[in-house]
Each structure stands twice: as structure tokens, then as C-alpha cells.
N, C-alpha and C positions, 0 to 999 in steps of 0.2 A: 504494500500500500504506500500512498505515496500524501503525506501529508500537503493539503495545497494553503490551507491554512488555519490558526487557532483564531476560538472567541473566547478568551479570559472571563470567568463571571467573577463574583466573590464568595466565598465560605456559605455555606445553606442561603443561598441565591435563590429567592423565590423568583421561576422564570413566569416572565406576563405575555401573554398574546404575542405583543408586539414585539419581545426576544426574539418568541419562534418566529414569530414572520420574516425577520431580520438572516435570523439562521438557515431558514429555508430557502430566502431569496439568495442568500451566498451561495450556498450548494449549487442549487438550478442556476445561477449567473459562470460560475466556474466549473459546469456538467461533474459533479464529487455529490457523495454522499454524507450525510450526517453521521455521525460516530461521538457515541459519550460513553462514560462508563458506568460500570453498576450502581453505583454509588451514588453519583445526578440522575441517570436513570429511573430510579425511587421516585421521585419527585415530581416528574413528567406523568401528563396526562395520559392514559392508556391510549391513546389514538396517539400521540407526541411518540409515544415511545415505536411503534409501529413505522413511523417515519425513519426512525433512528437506526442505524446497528450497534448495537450495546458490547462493551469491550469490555473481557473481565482481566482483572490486572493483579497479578500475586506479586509478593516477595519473597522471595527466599534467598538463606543465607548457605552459602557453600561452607562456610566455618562458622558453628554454631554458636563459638564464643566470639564473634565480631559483634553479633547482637547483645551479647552481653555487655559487652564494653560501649556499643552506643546506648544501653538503656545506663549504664552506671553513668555516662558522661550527659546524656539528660538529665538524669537525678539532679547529678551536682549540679547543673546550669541553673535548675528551675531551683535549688535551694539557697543558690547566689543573691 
């Protein structure tokens, strides 16, 4: 896939009408499809969602104590 472009929202972004319409006209103006991920996907209207293709996105850690070490270096930051 070939990304052609992003629309940044903000953190639990209630999308209105005029989002989608916005995002829809992008897609249709640059012939691409909409694509969000599970997680926005929630959010959208079951018809919304139907327009979309929904991406689902893991993490995972090849060495099980890297995420050790980002969760202890979290700790500390947030108790700074």
C-alpha cells in the first residue's frame, strides 16, 4: 500500500459529518481508499466504518525485557 496521504485528528476526536465528508472527498479527489485503525474505528458510525478498511496494529517486543525497561523508564518520567 502506498500511503498518498494523512488527516491528523486529536486524542478521542469526536468525528462530525463534515470530517467524513472532508475525508471522503480526499480519497475520491486522489482515486485511494480510507484506512483507520481499530481503535478510531470504534467511534465511527457503522455505515462510516463500511467506507473505511480498518487496520489492526500490534506490538510486539522481540526482547521481552526492552519493554521492561520502557515501562520502568515511564515510571520514572511520570514520577519526575
Amino acid at each position: 500500500a502506498e500511503i498518498v496521504t494523512e488527516v491528523p485528528f486529536p486524542e478521542r476526536h469526536v468525528y462530525s459529518q463534515a470530517d467524513w465528508d472532508r475525508l471522503v472527498g480526499l480519497a475520491e479527489s486522489a482515486g485511494a481508499e480510507l484506512v483507520t485503525t481499530e481503535r478510531d474505528a470504534v467511534r465511527l458510525p457503522e455505515e462510516w466504518r463500511r467506507r473505511a478498511w480498518v487496520m489492526k496494529i500490534e506490538l510486539r517486543f522481540v526482547v521481552e525485557s526492552d519493554l521492561d525497561l520502557l515501562l520502568s523508564r515511564a515510571k520514572a518520567a511520570a514520577a519526575a
